[in-house]
mmJSON file of the N, C-alpha and C atoms, coordinates in Angstrom:
{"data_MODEL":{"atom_site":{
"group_PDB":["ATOM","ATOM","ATOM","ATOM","ATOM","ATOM","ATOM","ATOM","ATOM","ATOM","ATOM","ATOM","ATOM","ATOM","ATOM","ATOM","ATOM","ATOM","ATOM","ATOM","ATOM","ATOM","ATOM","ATOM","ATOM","ATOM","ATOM","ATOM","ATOM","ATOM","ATOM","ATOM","ATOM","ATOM","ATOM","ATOM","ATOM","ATOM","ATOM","ATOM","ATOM","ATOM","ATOM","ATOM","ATOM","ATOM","ATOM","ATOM","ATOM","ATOM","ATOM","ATOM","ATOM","ATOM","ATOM","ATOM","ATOM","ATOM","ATOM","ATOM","ATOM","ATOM","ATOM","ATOM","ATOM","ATOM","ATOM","ATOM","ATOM","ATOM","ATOM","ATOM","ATOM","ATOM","ATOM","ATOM","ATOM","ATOM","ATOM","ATOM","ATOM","ATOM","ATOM","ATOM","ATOM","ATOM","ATOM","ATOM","ATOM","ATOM","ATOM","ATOM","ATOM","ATOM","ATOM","ATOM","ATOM","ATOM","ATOM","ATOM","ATOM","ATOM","ATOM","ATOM","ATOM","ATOM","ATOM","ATOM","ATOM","ATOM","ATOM","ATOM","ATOM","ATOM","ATOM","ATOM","ATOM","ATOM","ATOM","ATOM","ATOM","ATOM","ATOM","ATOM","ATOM","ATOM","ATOM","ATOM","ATOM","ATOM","ATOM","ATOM","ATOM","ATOM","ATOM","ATOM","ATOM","ATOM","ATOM","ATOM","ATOM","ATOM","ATOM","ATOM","ATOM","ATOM","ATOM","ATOM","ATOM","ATOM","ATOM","ATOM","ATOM","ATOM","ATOM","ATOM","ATOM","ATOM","ATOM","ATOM","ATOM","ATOM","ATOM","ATOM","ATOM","ATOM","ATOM","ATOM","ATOM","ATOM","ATOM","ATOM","ATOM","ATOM","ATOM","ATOM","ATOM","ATOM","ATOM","ATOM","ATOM","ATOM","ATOM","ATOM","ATOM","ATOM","ATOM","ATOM","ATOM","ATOM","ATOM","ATOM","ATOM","ATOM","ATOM","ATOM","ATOM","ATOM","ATOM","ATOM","ATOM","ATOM","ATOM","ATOM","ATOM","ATOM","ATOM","ATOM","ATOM","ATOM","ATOM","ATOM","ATOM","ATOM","ATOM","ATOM","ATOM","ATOM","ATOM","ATOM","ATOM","ATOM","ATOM","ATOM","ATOM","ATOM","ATOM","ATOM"],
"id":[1,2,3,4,5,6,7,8,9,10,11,12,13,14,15,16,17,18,19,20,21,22,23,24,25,26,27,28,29,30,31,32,33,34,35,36,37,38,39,40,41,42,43,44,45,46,47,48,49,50,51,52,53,54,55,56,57,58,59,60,61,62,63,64,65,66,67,68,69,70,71,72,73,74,75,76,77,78,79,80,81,82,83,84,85,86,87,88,89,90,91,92,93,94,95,96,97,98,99,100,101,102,103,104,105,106,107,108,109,110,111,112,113,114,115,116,117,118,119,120,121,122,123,124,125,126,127,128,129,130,131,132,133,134,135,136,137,138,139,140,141,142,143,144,145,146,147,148,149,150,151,152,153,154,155,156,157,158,159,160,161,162,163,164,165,166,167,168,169,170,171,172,173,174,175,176,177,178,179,180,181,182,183,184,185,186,187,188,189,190,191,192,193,194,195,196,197,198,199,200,201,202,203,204,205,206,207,208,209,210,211,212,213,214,215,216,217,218,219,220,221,222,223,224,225,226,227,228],
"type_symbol":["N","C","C","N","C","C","N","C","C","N","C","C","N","C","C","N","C","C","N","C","C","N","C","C","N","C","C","N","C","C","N","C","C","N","C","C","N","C","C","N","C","C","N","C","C","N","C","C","N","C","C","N","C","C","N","C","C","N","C","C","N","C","C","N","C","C","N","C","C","N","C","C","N","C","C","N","C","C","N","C","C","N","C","C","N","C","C","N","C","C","N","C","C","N","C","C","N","C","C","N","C","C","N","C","C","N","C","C","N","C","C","N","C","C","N","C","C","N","C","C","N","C","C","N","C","C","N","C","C","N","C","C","N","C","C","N","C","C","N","C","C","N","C","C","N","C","C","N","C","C","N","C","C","N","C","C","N","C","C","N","C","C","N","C","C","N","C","C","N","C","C","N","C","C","N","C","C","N","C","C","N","C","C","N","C","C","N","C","C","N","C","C","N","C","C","N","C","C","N","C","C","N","C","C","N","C","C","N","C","C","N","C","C","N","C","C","N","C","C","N","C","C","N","C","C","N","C","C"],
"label_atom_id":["N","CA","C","N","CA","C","N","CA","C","N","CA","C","N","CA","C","N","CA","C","N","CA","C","N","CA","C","N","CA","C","N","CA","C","N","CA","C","N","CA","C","N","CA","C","N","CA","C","N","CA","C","N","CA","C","N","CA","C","N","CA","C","N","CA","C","N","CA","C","N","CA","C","N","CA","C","N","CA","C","N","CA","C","N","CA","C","N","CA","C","N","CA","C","N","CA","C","N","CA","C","N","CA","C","N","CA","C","N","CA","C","N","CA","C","N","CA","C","N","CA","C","N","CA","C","N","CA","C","N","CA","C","N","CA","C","N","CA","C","N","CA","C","N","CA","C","N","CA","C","N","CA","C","N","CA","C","N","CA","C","N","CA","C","N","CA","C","N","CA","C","N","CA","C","N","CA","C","N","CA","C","N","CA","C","N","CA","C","N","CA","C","N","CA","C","N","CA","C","N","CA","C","N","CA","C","N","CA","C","N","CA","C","N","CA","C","N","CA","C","N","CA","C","N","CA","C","N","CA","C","N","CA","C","N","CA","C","N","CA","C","N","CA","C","N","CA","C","N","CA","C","N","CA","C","N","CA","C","N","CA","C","N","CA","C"],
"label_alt_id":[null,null,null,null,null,null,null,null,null,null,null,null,null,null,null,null,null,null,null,null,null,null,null,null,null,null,null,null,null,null,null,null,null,null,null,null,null,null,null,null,null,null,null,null,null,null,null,null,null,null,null,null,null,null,null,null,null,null,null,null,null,null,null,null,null,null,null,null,null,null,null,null,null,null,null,null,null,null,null,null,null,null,null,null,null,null,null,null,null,null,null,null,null,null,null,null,null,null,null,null,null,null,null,null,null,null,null,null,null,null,null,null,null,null,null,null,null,null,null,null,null,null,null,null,null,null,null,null,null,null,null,null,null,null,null,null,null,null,null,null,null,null,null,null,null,null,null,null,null,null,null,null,null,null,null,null,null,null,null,null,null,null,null,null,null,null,null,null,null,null,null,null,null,null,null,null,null,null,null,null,null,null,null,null,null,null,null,null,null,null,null,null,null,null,null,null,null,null,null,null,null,null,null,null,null,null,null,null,null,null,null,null,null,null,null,null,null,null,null,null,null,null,null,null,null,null,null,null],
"label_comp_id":["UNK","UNK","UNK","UNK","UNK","UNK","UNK","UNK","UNK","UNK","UNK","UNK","UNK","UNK","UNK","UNK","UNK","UNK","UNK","UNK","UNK","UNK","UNK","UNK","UNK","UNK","UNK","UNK","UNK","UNK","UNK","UNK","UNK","UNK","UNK","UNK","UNK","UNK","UNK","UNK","UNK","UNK","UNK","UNK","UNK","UNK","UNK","UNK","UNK","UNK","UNK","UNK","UNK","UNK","UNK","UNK","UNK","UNK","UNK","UNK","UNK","UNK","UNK","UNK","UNK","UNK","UNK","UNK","UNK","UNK","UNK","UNK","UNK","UNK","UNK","UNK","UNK","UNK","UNK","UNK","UNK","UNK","UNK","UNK","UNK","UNK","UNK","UNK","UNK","UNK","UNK","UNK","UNK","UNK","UNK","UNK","UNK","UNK","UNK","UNK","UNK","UNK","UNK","UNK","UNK","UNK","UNK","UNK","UNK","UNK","UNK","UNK","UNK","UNK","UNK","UNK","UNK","UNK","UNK","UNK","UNK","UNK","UNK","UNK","UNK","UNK","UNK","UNK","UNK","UNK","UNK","UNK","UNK","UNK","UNK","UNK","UNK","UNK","UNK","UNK","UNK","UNK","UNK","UNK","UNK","UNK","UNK","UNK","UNK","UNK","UNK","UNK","UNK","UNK","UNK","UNK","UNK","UNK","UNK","UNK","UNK","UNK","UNK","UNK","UNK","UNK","UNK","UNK","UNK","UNK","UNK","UNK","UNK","UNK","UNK","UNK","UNK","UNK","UNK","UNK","UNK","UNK","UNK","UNK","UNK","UNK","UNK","UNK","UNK","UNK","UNK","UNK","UNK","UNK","UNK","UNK","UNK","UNK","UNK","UNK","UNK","UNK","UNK","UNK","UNK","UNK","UNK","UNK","UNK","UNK","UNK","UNK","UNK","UNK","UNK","UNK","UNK","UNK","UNK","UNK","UNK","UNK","UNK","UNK","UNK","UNK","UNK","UNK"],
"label_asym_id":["A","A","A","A","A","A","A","A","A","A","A","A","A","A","A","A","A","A","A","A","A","A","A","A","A","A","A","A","A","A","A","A","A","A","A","A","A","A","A","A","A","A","A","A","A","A","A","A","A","A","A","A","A","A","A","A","A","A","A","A","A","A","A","A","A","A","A","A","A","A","A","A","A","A","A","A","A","A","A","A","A","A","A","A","A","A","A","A","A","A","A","A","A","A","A","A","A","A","A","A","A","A","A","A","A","A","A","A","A","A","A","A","A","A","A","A","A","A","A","A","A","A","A","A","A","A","A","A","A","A","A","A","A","A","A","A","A","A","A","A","A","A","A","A","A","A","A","A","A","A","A","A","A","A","A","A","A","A","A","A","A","A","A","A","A","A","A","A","A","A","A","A","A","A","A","A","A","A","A","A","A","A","A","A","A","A","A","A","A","A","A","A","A","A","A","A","A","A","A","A","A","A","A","A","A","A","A","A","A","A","A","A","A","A","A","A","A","A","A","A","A","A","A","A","A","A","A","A"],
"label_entity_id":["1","1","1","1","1","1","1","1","1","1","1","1","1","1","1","1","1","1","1","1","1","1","1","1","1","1","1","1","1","1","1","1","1","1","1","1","1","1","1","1","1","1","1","1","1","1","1","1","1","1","1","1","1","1","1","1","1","1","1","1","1","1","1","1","1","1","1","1","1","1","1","1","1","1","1","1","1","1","1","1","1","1","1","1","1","1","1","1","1","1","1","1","1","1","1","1","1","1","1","1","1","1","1","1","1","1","1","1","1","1","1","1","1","1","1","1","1","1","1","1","1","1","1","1","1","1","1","1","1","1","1","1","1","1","1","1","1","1","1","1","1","1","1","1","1","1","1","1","1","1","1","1","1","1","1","1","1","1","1","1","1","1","1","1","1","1","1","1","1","1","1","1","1","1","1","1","1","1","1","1","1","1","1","1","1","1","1","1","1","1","1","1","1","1","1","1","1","1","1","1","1","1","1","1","1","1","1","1","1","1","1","1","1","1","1","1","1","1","1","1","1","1","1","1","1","1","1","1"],
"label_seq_id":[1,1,1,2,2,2,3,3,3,4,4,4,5,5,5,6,6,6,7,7,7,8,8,8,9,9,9,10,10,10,11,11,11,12,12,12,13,13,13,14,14,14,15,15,15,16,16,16,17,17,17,18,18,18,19,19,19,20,20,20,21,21,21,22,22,22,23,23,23,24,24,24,25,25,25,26,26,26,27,27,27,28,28,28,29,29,29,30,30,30,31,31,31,32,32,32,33,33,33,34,34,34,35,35,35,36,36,36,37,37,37,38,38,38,39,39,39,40,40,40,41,41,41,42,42,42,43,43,43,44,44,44,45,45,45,46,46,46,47,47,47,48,48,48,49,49,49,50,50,50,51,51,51,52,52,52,53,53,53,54,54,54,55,55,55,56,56,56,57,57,57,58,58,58,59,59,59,60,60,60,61,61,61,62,62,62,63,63,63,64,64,64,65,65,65,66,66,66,67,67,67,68,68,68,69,69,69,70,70,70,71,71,71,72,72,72,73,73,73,74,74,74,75,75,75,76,76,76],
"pdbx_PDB_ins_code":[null,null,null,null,null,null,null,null,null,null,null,null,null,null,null,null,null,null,null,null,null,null,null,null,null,null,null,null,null,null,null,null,null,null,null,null,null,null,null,null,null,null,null,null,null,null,null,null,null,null,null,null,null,null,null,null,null,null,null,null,null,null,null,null,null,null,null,null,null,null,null,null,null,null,null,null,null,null,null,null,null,null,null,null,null,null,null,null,null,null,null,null,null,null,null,null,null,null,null,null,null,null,null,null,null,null,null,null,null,null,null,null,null,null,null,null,null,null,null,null,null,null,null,null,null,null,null,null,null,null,null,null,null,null,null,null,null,null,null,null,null,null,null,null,null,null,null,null,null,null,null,null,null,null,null,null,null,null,null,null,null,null,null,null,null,null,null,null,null,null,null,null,null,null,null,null,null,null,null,null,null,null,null,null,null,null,null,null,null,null,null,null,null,null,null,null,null,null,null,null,null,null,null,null,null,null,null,null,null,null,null,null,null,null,null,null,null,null,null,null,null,null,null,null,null,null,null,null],
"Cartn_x":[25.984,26.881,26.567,27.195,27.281,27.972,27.416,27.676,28.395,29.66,30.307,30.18,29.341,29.818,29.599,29.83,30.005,28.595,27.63,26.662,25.716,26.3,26.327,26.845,27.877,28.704,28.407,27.322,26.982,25.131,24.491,23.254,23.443,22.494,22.009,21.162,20.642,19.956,20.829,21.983,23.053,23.779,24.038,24.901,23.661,22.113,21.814,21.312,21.127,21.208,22.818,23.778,24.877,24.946,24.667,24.639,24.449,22.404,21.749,22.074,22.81,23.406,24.696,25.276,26.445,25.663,24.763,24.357,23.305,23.536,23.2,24.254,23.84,25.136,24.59,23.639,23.01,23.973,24.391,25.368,26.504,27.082,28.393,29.226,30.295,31.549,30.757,29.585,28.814,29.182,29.388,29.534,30.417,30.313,30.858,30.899,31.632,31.643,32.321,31.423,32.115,32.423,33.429,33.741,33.008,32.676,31.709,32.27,33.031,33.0,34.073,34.816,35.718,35.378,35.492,34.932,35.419,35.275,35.583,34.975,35.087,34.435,33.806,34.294,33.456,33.298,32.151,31.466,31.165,31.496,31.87,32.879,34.34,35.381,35.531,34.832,34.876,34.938,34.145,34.339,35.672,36.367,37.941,38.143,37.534,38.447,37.878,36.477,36.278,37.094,37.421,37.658,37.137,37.615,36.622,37.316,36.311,36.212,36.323,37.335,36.56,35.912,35.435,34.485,35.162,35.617,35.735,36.507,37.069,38.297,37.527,38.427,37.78,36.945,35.388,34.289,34.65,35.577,35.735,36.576,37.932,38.271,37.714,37.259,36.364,35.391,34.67,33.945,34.803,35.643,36.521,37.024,37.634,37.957,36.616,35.354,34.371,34.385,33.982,33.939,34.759,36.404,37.006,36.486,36.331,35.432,34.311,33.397,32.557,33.062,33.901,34.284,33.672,33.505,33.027,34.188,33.674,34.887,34.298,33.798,33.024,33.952,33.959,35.06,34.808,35.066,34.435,35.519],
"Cartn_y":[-7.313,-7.977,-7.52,-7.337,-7.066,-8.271,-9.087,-10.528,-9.872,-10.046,-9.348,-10.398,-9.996,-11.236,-10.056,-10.604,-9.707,-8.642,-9.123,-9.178,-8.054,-8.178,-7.3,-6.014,-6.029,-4.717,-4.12,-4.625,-4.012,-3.053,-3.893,-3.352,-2.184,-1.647,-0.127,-0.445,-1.607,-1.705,-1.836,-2.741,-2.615,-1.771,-0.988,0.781,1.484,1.133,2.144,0.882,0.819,0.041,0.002,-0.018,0.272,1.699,2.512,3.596,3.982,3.671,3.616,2.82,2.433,1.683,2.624,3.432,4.185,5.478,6.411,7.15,7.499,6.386,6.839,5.792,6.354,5.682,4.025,3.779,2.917,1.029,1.426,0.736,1.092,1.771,2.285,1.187,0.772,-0.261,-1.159,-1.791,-2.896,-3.838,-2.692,-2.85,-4.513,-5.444,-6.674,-6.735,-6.452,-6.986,-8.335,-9.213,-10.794,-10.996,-11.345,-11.821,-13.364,-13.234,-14.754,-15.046,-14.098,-14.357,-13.319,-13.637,-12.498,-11.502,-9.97,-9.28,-7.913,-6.88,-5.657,-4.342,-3.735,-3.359,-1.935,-1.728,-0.4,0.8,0.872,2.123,1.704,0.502,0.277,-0.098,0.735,0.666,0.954,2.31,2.525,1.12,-0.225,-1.183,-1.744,-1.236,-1.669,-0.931,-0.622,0.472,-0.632,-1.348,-2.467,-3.763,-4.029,-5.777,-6.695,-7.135,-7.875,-9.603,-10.278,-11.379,-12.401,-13.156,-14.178,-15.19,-15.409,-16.608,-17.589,-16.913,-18.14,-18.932,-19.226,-20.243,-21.33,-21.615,-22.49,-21.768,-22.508,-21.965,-21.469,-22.679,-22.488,-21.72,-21.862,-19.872,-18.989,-19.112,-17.636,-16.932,-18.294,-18.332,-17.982,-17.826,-17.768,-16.493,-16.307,-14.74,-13.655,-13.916,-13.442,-13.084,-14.222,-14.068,-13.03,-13.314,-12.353,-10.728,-10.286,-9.526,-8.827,-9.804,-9.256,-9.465,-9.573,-10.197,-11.072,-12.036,-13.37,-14.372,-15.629,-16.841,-18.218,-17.716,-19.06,-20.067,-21.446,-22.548,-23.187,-23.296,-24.286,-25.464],
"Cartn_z":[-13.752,-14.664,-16.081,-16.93,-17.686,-19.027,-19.415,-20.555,-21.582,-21.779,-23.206,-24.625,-26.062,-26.513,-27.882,-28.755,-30.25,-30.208,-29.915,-30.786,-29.639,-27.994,-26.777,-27.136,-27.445,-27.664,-28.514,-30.108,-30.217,-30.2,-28.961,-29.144,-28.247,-28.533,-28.355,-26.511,-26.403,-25.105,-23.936,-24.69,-23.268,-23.242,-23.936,-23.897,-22.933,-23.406,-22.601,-20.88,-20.72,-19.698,-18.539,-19.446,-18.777,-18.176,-19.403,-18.951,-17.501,-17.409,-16.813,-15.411,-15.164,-14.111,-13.752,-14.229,-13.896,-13.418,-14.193,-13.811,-12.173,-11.359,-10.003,-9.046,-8.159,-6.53,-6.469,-6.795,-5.891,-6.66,-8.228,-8.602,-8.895,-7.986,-7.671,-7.389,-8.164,-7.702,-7.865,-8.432,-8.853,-10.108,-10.906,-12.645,-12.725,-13.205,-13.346,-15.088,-15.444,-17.05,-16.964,-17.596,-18.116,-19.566,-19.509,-20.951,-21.604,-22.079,-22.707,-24.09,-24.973,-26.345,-26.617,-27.675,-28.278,-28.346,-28.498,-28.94,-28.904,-29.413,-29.721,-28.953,-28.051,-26.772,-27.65,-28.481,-29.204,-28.179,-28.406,-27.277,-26.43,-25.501,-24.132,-24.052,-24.454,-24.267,-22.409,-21.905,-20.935,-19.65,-20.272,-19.333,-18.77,-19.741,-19.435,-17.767,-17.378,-16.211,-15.442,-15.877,-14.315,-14.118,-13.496,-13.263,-14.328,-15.469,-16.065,-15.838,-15.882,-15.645,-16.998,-17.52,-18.348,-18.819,-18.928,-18.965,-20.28,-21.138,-22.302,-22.005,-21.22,-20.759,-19.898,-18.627,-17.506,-16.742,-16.577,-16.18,-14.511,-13.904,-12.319,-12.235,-12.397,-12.62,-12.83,-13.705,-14.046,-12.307,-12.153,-11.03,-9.597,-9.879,-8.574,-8.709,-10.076,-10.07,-9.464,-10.444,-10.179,-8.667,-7.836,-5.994,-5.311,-6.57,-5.302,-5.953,-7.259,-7.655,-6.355,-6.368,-5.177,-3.982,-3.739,-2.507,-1.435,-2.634,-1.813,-1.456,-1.005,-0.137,-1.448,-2.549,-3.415,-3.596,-3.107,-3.763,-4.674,-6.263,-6.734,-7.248],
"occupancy":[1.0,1.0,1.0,1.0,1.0,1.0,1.0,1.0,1.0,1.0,1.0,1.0,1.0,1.0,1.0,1.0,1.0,1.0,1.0,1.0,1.0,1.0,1.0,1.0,1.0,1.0,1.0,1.0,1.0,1.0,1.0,1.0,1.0,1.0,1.0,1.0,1.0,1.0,1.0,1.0,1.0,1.0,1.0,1.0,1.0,1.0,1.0,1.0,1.0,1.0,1.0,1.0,1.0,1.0,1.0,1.0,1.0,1.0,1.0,1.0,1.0,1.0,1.0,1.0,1.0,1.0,1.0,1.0,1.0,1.0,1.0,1.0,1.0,1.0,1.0,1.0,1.0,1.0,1.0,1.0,1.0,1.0,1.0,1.0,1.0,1.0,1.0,1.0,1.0,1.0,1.0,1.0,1.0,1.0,1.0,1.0,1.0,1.0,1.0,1.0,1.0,1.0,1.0,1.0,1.0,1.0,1.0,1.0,1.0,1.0,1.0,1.0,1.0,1.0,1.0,1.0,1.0,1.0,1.0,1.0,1.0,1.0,1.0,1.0,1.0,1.0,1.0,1.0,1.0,1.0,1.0,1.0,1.0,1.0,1.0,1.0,1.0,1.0,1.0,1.0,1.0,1.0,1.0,1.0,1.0,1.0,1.0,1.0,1.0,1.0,1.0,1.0,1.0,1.0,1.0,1.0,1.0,1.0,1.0,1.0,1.0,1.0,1.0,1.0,1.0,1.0,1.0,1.0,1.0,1.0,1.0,1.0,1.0,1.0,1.0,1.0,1.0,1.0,1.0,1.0,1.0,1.0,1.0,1.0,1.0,1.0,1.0,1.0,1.0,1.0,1.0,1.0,1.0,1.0,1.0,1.0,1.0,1.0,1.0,1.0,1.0,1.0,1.0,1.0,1.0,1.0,1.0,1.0,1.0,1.0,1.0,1.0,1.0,1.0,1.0,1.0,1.0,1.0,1.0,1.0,1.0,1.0,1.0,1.0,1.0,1.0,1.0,1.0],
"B_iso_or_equiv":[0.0,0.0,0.0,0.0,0.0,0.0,0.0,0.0,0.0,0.0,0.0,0.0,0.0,0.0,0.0,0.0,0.0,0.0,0.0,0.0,0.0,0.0,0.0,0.0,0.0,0.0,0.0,0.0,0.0,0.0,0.0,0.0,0.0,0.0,0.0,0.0,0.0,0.0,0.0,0.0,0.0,0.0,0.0,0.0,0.0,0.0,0.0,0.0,0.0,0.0,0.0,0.0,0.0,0.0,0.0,0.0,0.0,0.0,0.0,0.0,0.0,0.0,0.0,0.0,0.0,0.0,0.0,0.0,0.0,0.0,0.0,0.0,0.0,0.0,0.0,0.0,0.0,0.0,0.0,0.0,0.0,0.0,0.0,0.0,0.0,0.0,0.0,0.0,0.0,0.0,0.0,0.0,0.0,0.0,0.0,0.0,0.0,0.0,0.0,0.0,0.0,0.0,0.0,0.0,0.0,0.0,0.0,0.0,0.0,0.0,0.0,0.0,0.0,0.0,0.0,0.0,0.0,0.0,0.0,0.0,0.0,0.0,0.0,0.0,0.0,0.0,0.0,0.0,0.0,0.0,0.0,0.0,0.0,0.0,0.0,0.0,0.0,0.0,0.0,0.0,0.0,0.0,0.0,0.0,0.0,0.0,0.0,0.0,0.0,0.0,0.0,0.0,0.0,0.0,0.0,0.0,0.0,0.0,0.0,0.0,0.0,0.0,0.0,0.0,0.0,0.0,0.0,0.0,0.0,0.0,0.0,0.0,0.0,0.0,0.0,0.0,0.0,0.0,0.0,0.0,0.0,0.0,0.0,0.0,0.0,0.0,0.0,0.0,0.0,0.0,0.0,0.0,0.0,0.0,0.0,0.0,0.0,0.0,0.0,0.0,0.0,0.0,0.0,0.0,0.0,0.0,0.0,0.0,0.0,0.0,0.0,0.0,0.0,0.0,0.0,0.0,0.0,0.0,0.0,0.0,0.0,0.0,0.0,0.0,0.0,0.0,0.0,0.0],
"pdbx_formal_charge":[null,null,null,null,null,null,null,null,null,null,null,null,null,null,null,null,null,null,null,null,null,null,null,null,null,null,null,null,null,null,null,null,null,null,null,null,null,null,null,null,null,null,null,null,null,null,null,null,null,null,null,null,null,null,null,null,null,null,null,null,null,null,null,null,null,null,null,null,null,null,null,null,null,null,null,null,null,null,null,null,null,null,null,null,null,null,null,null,null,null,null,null,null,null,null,null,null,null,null,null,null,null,null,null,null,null,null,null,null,null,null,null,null,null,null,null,null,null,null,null,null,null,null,null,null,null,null,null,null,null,null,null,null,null,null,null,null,null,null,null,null,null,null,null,null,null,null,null,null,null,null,null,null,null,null,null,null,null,null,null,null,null,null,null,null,null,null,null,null,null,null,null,null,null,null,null,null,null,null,null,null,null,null,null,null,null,null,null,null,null,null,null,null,null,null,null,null,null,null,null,null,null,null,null,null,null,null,null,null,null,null,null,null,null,null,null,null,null,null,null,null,null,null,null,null,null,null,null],
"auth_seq_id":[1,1,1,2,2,2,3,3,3,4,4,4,5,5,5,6,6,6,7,7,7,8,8,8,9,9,9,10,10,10,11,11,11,12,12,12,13,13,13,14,14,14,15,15,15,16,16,16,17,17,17,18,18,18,19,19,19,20,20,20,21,21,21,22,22,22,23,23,23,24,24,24,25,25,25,26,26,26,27,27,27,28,28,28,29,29,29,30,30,30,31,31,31,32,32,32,33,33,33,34,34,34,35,35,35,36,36,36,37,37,37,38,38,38,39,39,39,40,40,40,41,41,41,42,42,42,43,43,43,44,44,44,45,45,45,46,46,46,47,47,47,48,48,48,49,49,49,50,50,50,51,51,51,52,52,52,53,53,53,54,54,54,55,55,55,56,56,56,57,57,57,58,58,58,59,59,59,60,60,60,61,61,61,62,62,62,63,63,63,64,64,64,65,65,65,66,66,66,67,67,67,68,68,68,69,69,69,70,70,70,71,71,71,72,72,72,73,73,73,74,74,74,75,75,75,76,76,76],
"auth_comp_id":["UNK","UNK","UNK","UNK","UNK","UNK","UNK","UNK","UNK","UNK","UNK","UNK","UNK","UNK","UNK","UNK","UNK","UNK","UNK","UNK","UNK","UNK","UNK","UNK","UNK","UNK","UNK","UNK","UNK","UNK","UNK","UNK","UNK","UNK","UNK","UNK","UNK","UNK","UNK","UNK","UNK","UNK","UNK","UNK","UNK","UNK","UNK","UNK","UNK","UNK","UNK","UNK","UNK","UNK","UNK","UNK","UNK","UNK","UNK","UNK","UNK","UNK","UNK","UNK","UNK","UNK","UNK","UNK","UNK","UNK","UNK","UNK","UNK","UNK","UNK","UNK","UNK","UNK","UNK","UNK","UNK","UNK","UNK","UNK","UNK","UNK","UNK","UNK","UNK","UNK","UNK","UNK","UNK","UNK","UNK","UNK","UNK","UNK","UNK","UNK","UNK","UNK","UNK","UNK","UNK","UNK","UNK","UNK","UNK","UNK","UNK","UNK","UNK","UNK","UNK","UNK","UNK","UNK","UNK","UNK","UNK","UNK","UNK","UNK","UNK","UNK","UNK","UNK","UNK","UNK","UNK","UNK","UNK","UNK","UNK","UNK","UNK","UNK","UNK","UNK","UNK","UNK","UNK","UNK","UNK","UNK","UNK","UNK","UNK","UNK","UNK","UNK","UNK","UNK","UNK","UNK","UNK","UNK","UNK","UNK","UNK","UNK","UNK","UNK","UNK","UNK","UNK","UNK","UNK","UNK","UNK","UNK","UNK","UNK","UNK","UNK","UNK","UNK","UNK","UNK","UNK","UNK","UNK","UNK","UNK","UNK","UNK","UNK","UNK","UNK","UNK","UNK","UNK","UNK","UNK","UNK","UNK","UNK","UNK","UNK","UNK","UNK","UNK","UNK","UNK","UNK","UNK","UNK","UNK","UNK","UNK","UNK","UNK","UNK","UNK","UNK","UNK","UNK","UNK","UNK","UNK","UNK","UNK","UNK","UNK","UNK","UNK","UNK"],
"auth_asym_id":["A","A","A","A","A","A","A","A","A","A","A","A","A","A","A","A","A","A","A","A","A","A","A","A","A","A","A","A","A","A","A","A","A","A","A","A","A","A","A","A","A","A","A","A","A","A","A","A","A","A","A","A","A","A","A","A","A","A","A","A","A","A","A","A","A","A","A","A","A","A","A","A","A","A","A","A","A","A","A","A","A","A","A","A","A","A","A","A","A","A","A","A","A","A","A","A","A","A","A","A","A","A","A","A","A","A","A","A","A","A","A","A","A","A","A","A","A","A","A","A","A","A","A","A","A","A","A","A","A","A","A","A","A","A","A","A","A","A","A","A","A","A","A","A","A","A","A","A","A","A","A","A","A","A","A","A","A","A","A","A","A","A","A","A","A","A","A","A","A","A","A","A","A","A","A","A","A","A","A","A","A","A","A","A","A","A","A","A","A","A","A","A","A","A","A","A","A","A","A","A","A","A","A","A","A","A","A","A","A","A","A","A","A","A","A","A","A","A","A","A","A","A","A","A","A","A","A","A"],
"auth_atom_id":["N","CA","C","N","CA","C","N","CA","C","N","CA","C","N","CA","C","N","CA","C","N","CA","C","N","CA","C","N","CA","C","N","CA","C","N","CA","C","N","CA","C","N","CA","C","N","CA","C","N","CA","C","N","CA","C","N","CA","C","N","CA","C","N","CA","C","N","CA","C","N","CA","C","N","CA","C","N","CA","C","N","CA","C","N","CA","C","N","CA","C","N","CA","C","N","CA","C","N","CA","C","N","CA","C","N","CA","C","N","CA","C","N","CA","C","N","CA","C","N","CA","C","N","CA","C","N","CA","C","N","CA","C","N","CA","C","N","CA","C","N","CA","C","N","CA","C","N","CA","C","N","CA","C","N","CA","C","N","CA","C","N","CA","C","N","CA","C","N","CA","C","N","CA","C","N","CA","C","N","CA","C","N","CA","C","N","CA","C","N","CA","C","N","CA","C","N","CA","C","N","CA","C","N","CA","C","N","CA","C","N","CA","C","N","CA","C","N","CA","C","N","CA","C","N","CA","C","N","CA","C","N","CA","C","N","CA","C","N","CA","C","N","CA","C","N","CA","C","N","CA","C","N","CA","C","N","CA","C","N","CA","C","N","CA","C"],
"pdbx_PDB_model_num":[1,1,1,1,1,1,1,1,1,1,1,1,1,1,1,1,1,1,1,1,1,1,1,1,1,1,1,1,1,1,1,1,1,1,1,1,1,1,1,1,1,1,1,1,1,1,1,1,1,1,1,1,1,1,1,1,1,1,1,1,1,1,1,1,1,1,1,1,1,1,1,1,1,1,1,1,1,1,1,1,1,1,1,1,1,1,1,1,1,1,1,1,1,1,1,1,1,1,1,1,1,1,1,1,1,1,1,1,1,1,1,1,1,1,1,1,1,1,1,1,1,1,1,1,1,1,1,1,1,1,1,1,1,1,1,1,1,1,1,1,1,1,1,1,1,1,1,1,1,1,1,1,1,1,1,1,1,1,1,1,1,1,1,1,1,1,1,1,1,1,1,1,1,1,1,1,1,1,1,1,1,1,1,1,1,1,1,1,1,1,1,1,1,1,1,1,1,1,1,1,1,1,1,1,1,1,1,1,1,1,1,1,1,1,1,1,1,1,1,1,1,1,1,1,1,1,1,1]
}}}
């Protein structure tokens, strides 16, 4: 997962950490970006191509979108 919030987008640890999660198979089709906070995707614009999820709204939606995301059965 990946937490989107102003202040995410812009550190340098989760660019490289993301990175670092794209660059081998083993988190292939893993990548979960959540939205938590407004924000301006900068130089992880590239997250746009995943499913993103939002969180700033209703927590149990969010949670439900998420599931079908991984393809889980979660009810909340």
């Amino acid at each position: 997962m990946v937490l989107l919030s102003p202040d995410a987008v812009q550190s340098m640890w989760v660019r490289r950490e993301t990175a670092y999660a794209l660059s081998g198979p083993r988190y292939e089709n893993k990548i979960a970006p959540l939205q938590y906070r407004d924000c301006d995707l900068g130089r992880l614009a590239w997250l746009k191509l995943y499913r993103m999820t939002d969180f700033r709204g209703d927590f149990g939606v969010a949670m439900r979108e998420l599931s079908r995301v991984w393809g889980l059965g979660l009810r909340c």
